[in-house]
N, C-alpha and C positions, 0 to 999 in steps of 0.2 A: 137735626136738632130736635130736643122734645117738645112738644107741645103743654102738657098739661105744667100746671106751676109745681107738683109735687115733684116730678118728673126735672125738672129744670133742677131745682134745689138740689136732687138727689145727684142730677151731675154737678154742680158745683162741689157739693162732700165729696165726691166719688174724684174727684181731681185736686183737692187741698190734699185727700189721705194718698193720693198716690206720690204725688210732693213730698209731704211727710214719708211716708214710707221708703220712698227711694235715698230722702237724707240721711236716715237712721241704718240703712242697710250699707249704704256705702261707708257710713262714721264705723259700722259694726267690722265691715270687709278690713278696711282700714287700719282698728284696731288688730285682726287679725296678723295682718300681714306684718307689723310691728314686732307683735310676737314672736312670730317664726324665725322673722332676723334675728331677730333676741337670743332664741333659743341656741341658732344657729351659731353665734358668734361667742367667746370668750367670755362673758359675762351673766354667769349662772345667777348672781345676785337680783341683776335689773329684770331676769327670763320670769325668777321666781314671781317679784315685783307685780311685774306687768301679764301674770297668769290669773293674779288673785282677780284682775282689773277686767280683764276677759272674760272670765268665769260669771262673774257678777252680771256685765253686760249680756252676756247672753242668756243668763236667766231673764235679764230683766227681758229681753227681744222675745223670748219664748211666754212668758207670761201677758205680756201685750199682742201676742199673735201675731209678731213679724218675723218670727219661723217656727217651725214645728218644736216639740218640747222634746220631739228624739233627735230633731236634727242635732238643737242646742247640745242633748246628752253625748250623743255620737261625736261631736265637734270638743266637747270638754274632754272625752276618752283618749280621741287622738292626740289631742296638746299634751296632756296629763302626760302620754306615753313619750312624746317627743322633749316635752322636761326630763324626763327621766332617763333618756336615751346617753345622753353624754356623758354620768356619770356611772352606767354599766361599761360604755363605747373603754371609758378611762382605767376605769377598774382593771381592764382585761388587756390592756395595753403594760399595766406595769405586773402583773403577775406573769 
């Protein structure tokens, strides 16, 4: 345990943000996974929906420092590309 009182305080932050932190990553994981079902299933409308809701979210996670701002970008590319994936997958199914 620390001794000095700055040292005490700095663990009390240093364990509310870790709280904080692991609610918002999980909310964020969460959303994620939503998505992907989304994506993956029949319903291109609610995929689109809940992209726009993602997208956002992870800006906002990137911009508060609760991941990187390339992870966000790298993570928007991949979705971006797996929205997109079903309606080439389809295309080439009826041609």
């Amino acid at each position: 345990m620390p001794n000095p009182s700055n040292a005490k305080r700095a663990l009390r932050k240093s364990l509310v943000r870790r709280e904080r932190n692991r609610s918002r990553r999980s909310a964020l994981r969460t959303l994620l996974k939503r998505y992907r079902a989304a994506a993956a299933g029949d319903d291109p409308q609610a995929a689109e929906e809940l992209f726009r809701v993602v997208v956002k979210r992870l800006d906002q996670a990137a911009a508060t420092h609760l991941i990187h701002k390339n992870t966000a970008a790298r993570t928007k590319s991949r979705l971006s590309k797996l929205l997109r994936k079903p309606a080439a997958v389809g295309a080439g199914e009826t041609a």
